[in-house]
ZADREN-9489 format. One line per 10 residues: number of its first residue (from 1); their letters; for each residue x, y, z of N, C-alpha, C. Coordinates in steps of 0.05 Angstrom, whole numbers, padded with zeros to 5 digits. Example, Ala and Ser with C-alpha at 12.3 -4.5 7.8 and 13.67 -1.06 7.14 Angstrom:
REM ZADREN-9489
1) as) 00264,-00114,00156,00246,-00090,00156,00264,-00066,00156  00257,-00045,00142,00273,-00021,00143,00258,00001,00157
This chain:
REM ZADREN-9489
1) xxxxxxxxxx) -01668,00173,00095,-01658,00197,00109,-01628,00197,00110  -01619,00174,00115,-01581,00178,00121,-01582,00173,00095  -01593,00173,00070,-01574,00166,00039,-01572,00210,00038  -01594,00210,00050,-01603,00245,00045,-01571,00260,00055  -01566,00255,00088,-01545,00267,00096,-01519,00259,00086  -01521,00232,00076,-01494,00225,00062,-01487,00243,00038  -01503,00242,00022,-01503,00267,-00003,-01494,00285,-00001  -01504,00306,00026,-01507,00326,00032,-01483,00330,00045  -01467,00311,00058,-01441,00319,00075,-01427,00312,00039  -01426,00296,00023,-01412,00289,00001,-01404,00321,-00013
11) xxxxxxxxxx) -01425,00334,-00021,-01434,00362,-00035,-01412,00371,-00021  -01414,00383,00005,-01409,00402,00029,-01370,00397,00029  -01366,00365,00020,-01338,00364,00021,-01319,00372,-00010  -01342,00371,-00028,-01334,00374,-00054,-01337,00404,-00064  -01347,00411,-00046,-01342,00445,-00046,-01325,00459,-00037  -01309,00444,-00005,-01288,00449,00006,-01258,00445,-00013  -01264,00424,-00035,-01244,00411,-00034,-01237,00429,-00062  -01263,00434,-00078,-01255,00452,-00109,-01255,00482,-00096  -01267,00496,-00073,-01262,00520,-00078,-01243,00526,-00053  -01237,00502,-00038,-01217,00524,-00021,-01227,00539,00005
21) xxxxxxxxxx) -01259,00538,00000,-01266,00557,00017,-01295,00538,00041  -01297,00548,00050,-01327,00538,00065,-01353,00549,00049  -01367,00536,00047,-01393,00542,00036,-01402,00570,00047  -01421,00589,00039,-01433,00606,00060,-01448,00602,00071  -01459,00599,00101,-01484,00595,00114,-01509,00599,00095  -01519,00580,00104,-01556,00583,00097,-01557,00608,00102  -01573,00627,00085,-01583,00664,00088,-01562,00672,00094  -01544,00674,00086,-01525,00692,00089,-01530,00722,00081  -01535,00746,00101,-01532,00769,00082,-01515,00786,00103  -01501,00780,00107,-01475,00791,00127,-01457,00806,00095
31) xxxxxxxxxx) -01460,00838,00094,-01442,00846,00068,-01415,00848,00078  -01397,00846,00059,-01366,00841,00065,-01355,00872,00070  -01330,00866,00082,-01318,00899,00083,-01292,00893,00083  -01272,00917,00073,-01246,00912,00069,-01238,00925,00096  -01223,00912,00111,-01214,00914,00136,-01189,00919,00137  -01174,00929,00120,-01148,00933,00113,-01138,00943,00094  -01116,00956,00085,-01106,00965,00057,-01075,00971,00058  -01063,00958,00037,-01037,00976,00035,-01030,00981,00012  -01016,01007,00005,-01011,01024,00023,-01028,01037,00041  -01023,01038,00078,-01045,01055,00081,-01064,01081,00070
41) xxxxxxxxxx) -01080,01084,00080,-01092,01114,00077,-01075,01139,00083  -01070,01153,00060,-01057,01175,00062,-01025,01176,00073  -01018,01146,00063,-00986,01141,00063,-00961,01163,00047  -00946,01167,00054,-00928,01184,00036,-00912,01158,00030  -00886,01175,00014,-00860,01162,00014,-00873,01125,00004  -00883,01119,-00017,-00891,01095,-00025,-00880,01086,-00050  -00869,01064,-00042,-00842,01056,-00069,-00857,01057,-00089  -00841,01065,-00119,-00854,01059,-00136,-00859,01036,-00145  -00844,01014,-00141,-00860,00991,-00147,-00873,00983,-00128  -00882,00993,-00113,-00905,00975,-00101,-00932,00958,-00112
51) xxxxxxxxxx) -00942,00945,-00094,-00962,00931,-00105,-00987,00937,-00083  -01011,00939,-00092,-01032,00959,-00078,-01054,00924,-00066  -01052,00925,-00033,-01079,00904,-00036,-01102,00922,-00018  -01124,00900,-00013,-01139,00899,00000,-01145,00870,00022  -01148,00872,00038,-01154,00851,00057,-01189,00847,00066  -01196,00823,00054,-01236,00830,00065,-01241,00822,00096  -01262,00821,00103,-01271,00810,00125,-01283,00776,00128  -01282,00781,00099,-01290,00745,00098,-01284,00741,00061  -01291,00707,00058,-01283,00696,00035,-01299,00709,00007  -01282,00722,-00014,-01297,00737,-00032,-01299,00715,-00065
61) xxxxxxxxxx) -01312,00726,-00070,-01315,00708,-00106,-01293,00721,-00114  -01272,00704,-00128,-01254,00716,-00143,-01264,00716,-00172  -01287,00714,-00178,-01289,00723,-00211,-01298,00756,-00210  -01311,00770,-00173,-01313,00786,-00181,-01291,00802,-00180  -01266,00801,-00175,-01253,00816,-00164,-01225,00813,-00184  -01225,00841,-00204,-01216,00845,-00224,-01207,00869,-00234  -01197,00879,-00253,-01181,00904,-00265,-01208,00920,-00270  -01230,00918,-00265,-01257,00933,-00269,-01274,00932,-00235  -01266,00918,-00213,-01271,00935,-00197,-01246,00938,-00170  -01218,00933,-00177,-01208,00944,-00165,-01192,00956,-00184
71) xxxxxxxxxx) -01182,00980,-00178,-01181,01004,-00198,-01160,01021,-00181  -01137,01028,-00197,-01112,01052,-00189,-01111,01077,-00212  -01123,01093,-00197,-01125,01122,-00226,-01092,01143,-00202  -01082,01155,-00225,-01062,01175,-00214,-01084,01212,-00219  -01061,01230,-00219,-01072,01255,-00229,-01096,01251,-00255  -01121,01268,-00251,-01141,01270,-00269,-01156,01238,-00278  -01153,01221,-00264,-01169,01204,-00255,-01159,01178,-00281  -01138,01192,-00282,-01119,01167,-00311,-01114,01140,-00294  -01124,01121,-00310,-01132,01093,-00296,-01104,01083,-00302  -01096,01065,-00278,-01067,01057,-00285,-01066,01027,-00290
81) xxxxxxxxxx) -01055,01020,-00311,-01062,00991,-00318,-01046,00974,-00296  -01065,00941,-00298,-01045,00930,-00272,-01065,00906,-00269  -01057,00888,-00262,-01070,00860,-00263,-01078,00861,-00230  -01100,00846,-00228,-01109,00838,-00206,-01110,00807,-00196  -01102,00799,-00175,-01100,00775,-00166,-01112,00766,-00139  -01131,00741,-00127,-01142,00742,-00106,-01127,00716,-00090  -01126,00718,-00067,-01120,00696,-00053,-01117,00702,-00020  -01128,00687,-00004,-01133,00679,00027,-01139,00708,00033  -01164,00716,00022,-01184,00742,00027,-01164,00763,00022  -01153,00767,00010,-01133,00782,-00002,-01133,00792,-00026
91) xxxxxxxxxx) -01131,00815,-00046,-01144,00822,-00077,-01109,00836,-00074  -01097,00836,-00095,-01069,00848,-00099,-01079,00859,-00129  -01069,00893,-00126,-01072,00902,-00152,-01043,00905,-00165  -01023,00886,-00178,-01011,00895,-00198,-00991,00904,-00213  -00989,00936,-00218,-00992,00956,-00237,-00968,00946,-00248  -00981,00947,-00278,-00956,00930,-00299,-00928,00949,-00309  -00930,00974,-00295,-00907,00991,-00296,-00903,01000,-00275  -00869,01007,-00258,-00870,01024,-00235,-00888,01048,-00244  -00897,01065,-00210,-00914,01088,-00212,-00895,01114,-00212  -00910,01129,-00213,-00898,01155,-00220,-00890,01164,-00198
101) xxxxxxxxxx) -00860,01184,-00196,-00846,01187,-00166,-00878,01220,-00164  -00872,01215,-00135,-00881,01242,-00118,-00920,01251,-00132  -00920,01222,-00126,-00955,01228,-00155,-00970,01216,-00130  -01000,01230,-00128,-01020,01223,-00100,-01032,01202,-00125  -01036,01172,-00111,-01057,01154,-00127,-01078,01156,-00109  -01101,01145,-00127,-01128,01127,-00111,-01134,01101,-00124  -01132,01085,-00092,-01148,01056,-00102,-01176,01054,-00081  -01187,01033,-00104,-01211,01036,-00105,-01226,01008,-00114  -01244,00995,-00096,-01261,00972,-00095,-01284,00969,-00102  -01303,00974,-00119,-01327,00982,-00121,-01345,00961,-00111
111) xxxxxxxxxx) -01365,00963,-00112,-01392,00947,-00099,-01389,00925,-00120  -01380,00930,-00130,-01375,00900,-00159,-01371,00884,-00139  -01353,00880,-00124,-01335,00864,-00109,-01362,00842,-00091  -01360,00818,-00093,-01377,00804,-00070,-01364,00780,-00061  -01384,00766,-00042,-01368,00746,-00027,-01379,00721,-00040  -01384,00704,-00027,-01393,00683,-00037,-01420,00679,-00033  -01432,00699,-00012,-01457,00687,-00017,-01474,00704,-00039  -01450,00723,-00050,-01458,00739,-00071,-01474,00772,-00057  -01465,00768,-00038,-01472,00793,-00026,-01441,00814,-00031  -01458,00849,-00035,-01440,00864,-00050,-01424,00885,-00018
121) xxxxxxxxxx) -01396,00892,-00032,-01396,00919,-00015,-01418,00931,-00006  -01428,00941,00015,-01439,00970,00021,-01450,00990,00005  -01409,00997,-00008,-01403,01019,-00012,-01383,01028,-00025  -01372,01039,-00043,-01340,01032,-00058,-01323,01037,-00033  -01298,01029,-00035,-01277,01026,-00018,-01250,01043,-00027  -01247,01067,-00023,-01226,01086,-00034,-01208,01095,-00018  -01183,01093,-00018,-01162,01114,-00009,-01146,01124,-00027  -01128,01142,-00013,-01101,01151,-00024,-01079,01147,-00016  -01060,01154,-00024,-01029,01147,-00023,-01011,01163,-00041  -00986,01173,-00029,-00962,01187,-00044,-00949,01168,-00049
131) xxxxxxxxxx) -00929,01174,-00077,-00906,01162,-00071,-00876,01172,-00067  -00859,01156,-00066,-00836,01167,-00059,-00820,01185,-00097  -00808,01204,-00085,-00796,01226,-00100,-00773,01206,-00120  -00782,01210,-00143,-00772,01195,-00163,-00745,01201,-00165  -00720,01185,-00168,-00690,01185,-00171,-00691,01200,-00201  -00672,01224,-00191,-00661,01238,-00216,-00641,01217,-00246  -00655,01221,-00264,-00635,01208,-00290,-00622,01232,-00297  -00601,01220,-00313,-00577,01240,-00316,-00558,01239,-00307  -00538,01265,-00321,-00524,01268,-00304,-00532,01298,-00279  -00510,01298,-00265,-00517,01314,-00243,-00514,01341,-00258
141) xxxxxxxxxx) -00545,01366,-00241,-00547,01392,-00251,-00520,01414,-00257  -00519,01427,-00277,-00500,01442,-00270,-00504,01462,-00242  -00479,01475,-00236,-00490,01500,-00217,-00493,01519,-00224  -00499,01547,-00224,-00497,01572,-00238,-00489,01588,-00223  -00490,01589,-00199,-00482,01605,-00169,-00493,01622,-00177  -00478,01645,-00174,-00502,01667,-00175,-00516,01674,-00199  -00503,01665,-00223,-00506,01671,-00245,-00538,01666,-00248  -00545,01646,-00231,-00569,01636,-00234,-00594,01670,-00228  -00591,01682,-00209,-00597,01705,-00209,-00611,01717,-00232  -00599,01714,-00253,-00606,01730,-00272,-00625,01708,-00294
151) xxxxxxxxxx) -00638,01723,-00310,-00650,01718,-00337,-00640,01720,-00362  -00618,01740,-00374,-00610,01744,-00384,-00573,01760,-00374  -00552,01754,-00379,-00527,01752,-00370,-00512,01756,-00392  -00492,01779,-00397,-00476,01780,-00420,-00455,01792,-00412  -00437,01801,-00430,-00405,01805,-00421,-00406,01833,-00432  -00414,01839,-00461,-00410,01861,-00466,-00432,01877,-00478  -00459,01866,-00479,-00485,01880,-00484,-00510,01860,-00492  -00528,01883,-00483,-00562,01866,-00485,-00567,01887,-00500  -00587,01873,-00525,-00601,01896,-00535,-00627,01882,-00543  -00655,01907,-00546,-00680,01894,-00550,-00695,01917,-00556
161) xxxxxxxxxx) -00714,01897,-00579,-00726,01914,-00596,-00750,01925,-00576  -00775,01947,-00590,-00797,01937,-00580,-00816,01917,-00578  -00839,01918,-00571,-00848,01881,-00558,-00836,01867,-00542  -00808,01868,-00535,-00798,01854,-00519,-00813,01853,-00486  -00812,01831,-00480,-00821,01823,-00453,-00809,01799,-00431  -00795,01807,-00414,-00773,01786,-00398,-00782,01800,-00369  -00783,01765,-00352,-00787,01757,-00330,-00767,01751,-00314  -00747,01766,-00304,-00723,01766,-00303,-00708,01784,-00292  -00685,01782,-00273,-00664,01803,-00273,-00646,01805,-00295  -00630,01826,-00309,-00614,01829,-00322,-00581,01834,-00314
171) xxxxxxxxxx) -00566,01828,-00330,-00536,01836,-00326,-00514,01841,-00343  -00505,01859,-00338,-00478,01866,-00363,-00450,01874,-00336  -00430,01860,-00355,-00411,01869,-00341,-00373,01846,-00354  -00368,01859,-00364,-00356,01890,-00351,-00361,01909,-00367  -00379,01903,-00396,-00395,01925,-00406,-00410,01944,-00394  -00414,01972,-00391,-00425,02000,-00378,-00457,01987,-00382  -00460,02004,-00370,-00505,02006,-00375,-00509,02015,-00393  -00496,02034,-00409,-00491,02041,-00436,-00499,02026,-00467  -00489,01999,-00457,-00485,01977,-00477,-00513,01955,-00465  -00537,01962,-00463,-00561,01950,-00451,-00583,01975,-00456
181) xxxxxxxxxx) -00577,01963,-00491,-00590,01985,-00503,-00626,01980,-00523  -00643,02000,-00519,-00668,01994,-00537,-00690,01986,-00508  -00681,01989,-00489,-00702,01994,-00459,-00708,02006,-00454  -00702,02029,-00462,-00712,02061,-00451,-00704,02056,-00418  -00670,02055,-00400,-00670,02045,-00382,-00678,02074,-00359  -00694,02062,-00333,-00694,02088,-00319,-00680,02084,-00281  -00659,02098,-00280,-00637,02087,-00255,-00660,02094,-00240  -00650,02083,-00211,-00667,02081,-00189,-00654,02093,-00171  -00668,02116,-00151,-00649,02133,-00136,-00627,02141,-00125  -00623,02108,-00125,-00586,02098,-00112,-00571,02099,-00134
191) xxxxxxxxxx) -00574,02095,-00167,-00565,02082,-00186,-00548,02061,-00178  -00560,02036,-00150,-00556,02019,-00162,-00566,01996,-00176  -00590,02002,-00195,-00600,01988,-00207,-00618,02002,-00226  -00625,01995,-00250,-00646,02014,-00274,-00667,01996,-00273  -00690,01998,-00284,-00713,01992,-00290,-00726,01991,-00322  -00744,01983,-00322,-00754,01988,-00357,-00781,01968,-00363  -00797,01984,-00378,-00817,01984,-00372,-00827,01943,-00388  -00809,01947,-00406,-00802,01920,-00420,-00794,01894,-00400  -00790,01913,-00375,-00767,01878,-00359,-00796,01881,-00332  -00794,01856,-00323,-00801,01856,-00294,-00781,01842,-00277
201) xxxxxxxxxx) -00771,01863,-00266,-00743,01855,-00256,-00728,01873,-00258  -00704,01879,-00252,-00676,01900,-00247,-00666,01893,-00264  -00639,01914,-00274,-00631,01916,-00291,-00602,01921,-00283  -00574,01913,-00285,-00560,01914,-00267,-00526,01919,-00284  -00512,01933,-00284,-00491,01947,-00302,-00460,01945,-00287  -00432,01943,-00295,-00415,01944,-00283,-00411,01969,-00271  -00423,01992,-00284,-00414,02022,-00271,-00444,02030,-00244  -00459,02008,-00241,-00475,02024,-00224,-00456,02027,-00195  -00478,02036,-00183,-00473,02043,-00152,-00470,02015,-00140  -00440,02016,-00118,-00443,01995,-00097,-00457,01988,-00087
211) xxxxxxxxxx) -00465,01954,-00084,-00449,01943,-00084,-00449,01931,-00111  -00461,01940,-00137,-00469,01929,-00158,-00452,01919,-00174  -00426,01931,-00177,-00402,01922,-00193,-00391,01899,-00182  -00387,01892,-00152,-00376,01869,-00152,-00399,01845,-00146  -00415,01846,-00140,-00433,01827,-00151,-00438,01823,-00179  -00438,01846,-00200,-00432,01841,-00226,-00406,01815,-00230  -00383,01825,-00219,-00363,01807,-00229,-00374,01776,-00219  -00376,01776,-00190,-00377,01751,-00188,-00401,01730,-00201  -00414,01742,-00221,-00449,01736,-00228,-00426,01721,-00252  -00413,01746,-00261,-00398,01742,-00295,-00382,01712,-00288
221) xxxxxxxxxx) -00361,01715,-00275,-00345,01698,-00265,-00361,01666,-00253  -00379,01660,-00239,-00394,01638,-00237,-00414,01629,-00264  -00423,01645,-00283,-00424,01642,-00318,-00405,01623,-00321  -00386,01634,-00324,-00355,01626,-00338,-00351,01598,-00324  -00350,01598,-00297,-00346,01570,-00284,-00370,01553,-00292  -00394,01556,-00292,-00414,01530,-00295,-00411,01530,-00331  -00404,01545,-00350,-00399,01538,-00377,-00373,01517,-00383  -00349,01530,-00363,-00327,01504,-00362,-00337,01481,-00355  -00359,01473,-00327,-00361,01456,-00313,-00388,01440,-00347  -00392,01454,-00348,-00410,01437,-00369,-00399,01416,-00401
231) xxxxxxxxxx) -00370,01441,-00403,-00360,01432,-00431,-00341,01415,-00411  -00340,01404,-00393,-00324,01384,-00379,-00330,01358,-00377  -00351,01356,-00378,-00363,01324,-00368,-00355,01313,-00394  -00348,01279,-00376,-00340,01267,-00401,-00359,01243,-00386  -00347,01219,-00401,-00367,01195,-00421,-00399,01203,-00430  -00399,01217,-00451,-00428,01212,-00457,-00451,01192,-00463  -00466,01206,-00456,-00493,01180,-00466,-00493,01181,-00494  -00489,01192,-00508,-00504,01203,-00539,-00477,01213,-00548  -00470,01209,-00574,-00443,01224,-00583,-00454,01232,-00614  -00454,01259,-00623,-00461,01260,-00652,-00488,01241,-00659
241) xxxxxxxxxx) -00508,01252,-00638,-00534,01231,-00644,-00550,01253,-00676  -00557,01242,-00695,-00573,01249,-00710,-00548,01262,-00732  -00528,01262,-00715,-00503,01275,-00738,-00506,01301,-00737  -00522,01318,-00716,-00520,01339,-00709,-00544,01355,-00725  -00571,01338,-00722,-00590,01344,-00729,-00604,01327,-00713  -00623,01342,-00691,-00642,01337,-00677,-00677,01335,-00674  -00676,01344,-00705,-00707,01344,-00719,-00726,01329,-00714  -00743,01329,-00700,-00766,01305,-00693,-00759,01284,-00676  -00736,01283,-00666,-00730,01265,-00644,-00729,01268,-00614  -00734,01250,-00601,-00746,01249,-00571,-00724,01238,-00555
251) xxxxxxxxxx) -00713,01263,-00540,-00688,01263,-00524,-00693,01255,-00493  -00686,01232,-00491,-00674,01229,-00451,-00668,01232,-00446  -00656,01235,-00415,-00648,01250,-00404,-00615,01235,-00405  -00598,01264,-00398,-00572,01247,-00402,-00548,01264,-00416  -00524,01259,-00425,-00504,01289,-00435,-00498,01269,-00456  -00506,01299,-00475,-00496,01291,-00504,-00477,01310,-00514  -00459,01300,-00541,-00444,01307,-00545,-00443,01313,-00574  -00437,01336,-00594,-00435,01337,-00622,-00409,01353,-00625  -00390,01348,-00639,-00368,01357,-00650,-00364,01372,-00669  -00392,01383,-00677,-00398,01400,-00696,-00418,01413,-00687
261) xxxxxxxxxx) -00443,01436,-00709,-00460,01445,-00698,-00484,01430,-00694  -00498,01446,-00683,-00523,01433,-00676,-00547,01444,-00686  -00567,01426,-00706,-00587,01441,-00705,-00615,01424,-00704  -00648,01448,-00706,-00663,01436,-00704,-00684,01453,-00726  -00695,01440,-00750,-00709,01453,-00772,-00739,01446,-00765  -00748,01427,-00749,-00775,01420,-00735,-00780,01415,-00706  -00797,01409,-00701,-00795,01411,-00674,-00785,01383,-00665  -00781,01374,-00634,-00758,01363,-00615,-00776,01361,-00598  -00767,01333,-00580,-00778,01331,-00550,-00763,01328,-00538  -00758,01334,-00507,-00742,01327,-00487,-00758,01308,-00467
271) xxxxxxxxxx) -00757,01275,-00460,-00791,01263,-00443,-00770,01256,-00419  -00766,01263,-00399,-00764,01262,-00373,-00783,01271,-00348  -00773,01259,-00327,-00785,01265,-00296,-00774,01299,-00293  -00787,01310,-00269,-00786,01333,-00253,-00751,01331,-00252  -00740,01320,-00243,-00719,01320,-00229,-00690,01314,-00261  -00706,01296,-00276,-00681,01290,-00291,-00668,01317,-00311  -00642,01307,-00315,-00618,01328,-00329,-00615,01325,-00347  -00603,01349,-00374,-00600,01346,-00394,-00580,01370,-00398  -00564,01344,-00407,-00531,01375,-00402,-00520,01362,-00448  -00523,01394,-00460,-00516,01379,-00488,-00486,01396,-00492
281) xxxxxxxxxx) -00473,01383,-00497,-00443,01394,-00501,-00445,01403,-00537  -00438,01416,-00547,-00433,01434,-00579,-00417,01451,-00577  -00399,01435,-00605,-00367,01446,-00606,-00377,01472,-00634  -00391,01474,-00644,-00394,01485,-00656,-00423,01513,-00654  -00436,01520,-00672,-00470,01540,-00660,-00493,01524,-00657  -00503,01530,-00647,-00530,01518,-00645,-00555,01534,-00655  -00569,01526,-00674,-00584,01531,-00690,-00612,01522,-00685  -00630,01538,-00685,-00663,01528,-00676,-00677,01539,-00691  -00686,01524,-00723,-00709,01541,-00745,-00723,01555,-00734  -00745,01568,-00758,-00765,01597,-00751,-00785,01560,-00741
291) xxxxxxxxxx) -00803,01578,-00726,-00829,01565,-00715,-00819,01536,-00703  -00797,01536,-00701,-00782,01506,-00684,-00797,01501,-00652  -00821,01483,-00653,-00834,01482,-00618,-00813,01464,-00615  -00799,01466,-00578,-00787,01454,-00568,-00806,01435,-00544  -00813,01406,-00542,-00831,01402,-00527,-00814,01383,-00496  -00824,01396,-00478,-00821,01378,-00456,-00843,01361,-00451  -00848,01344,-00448,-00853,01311,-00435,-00853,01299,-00409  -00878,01288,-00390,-00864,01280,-00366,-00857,01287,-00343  -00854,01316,-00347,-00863,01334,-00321,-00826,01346,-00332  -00812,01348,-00345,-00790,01357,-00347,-00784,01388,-00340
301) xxxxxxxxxx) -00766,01390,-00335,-00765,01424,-00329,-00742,01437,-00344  -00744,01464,-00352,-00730,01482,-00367,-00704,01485,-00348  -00705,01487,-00321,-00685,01494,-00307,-00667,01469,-00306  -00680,01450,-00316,-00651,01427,-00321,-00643,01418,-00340  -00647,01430,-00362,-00636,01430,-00389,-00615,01459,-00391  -00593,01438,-00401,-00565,01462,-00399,-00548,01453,-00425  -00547,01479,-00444,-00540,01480,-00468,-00516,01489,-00465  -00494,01481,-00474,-00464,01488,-00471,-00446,01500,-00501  -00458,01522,-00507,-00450,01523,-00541,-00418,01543,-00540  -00402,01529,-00560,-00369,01538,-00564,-00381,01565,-00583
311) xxxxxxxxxx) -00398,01560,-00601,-00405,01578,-00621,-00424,01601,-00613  -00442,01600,-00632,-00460,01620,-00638,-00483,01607,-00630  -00507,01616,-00617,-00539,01614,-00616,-00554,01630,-00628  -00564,01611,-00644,-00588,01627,-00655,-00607,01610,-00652  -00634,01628,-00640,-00660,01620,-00637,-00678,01629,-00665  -00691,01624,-00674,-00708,01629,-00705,-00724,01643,-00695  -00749,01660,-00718,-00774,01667,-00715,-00783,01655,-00706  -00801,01665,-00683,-00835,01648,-00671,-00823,01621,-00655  -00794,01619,-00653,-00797,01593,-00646,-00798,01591,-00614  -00802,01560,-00602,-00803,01566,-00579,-00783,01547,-00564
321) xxxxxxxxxx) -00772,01558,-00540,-00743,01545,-00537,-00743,01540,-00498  -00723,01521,-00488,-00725,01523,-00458,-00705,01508,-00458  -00699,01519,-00432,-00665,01520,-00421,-00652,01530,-00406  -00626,01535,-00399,-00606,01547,-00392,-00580,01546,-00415  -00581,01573,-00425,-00567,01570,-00451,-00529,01588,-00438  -00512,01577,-00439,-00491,01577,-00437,-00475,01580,-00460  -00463,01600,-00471,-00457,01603,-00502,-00428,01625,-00497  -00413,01612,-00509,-00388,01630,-00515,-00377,01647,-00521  -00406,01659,-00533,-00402,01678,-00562,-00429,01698,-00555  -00450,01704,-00587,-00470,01712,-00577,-00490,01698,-00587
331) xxxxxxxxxx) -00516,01708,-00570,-00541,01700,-00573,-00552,01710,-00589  -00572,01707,-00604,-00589,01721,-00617,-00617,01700,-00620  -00639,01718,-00617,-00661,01716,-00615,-00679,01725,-00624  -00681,01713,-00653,-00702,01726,-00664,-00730,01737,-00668  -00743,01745,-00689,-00766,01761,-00686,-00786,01738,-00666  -00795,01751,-00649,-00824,01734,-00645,-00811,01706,-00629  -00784,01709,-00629,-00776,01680,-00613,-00790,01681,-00581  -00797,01653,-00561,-00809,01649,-00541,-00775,01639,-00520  -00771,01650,-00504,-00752,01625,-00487,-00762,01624,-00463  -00761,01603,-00451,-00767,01592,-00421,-00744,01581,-00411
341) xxxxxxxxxx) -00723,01605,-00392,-00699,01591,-00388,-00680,01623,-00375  -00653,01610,-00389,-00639,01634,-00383,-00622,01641,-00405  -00606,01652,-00420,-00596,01663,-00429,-00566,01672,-00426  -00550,01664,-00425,-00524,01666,-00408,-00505,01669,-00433  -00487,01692,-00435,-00469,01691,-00457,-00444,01712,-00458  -00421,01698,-00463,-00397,01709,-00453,-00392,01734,-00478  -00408,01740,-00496,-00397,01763,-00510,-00429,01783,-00507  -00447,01775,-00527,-00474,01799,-00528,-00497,01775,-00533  -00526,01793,-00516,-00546,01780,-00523,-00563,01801,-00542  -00582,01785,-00556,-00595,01814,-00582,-00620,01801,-00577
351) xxxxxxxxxx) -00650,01818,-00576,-00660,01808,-00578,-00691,01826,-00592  -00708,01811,-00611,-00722,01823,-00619,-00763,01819,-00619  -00769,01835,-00600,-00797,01828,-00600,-00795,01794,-00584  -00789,01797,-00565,-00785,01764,-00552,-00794,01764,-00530  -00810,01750,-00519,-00818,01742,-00488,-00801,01714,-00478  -00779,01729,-00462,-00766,01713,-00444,-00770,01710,-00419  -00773,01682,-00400,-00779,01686,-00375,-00764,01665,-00355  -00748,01670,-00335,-00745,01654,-00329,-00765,01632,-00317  -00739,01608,-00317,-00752,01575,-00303,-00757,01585,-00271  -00772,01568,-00270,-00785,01562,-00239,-00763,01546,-00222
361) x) -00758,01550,-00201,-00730,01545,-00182,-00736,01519,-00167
């Protein structure tokens, strides 16, 4: 009998000693529960590097507890890769890249998970969590002041074929309403503003009715300042990248610079966050082939891409474009062209069969 208990305390210490842990009671069926989590439930403001645990109620198997049952999915249930690690009833998930700024995650424990006496969760173990609003790359936005106002903005005329379709206010000045031609424009009782059946949005002239002319100027005049403030920034990220051919290449965020023109004969990506900038300086026109898709990436936005052209713009057939286009000279926008942006230009905009709309604010 004592060779029996000698054994038996022998076992009992060699279990202590390889796993670290206490044996589980004889019949154990007590199921485990996570008694804790961080980030809490429904935390905001959560760094992006964070690291996601769980805390149990008692000692768990660490073979079950792994990248298959603890689990971090972001938007549409995209699983986010990330190593899992266990120690002093503790499971740490990870994630082998910072997370995405201002993105709701869920983590998640499934019944996979057991203890030692091999008894399972319940029940899966899920919460959520925000994170904190991802730091802008770039450089800092231009401003447009009021210029921003508008969708399209010219100095001395807009013109547009039929098909045309713009989401947008309009503006000319110090060119008449005269020179904002091919709208069939119809004044509005005050004349201070026209209409047309082509725009959704106003339509707005240096000769209308007060107070329209001097908000005209100052719309023109804050143009002019955020186009200086743009051809201003200096040290660039990028100088003459592609030699002034941007064809198939995938732009970050950041101010570039070409000393010549600029063009694009295929399509382009821009892969940034919500927040990041893209200010491109061109000393010369900027050129965008027929059927040229322009792609954003990443959650990027049209309202922070700001095109600074000394020259000429031309948009191609069918192609599709996004921005804030700042141009010296004039625009032109060909058949069937798409823009998502604005249109800003210190001599004339032309445009033919085009759906323009502005960016979202």
């Amino acid at each position: 009998m004592k060779k029996f208990l000698f054994a038996g305390a022998i076992t009992l210490l060699l279990v202590v000693y390889l796993t670290g842990c206490a044996p589980p009671p004889v019949g154990d069926v007590v199921l485990p529960t996570v008694s804790s989590n961080s980030p809490l439930a429904s935390a905001t403001e959560v760094a992006l590097a964070a690291n996601v645990t769980a805390t149990f109620s008692e000692a768990m198997d660490s073979a079950t507890l792994s990248a298959s049952t603890f689990t971090l999915a972001g938007p549409g249930a995209t699983t986010v890769a990330g190593v899992v690690t266990y120690t002093g009833n503790v499971a740490t998930f990870n994630p082998t890249a910072n997370l995405a700024g201002s993105t709701l995650y869920t983590a998640t424990i499934t019944t996979g998970a057991e203890d030692l006496a091999g008894n399972a969760l319940a029940s899966n173990h899920s919460w959520t969590f925000t994170t904190v609003e991802a730091p802008a790359l770039g450089p800092d936005a231009v401003l447009l002041g009021s210029a921003e106002n508008y969708v399209i903005l010219a100095k001395s005329a807009i013109s547009a074929t039929v098909g045309t379709a713009i989401v947008g206010d309009l503006g000319v000045s110090p060119a008449a309403q005269s020179f904002v031609t091919g709208f069939s424009l119809v004044n509005d009782a005050t004349n201070v503003f026209a209409t047309s059946s082509y725009v959704t949005g106003s339509i707005y002239a240096s000769d209308n009715a007060p107070p329209t002319p001097t908000i005209m100027t100052t719309a023109i005049s804050d143009m002019e300042t955020a186009y200086t403030d743009a051809a201003g920034r200096v040290t660039p990220d990028f100088t003459n990248l592609g030699a002034g051919d941007i064809t198939g290449l995938t732009l970050v965020p950041g101010l570039y610079t070409w000393g010549t023109s600029l063009i694009a004969t295929a399509g382009f990506t821009l892969s940034g966050g919500a927040n990041d900038v893209w200010i491109f300086q061109i000393a010369q026109d900027l050129t965008i082939g027929n059927a040229v898709i322009m792609t954003l990436n990443g959650g990027a936005q049209a309202k922070n891409i700001f095109w600074q052209i000394a020259g000429q713009t031309s948009l191609g057939t069918t192609s599709d474009f996004k921005g804030i286009v700042l141009c010296m000279t004039q625009i032109i926008v060909q058949t069937g062209a798409t823009v998502n942006g604005r249109l800003l230009a210190q001599t004339a905009v032309t445009l033919d069969a085009n759906n323009v709309m502005e960016p979202s604010l």
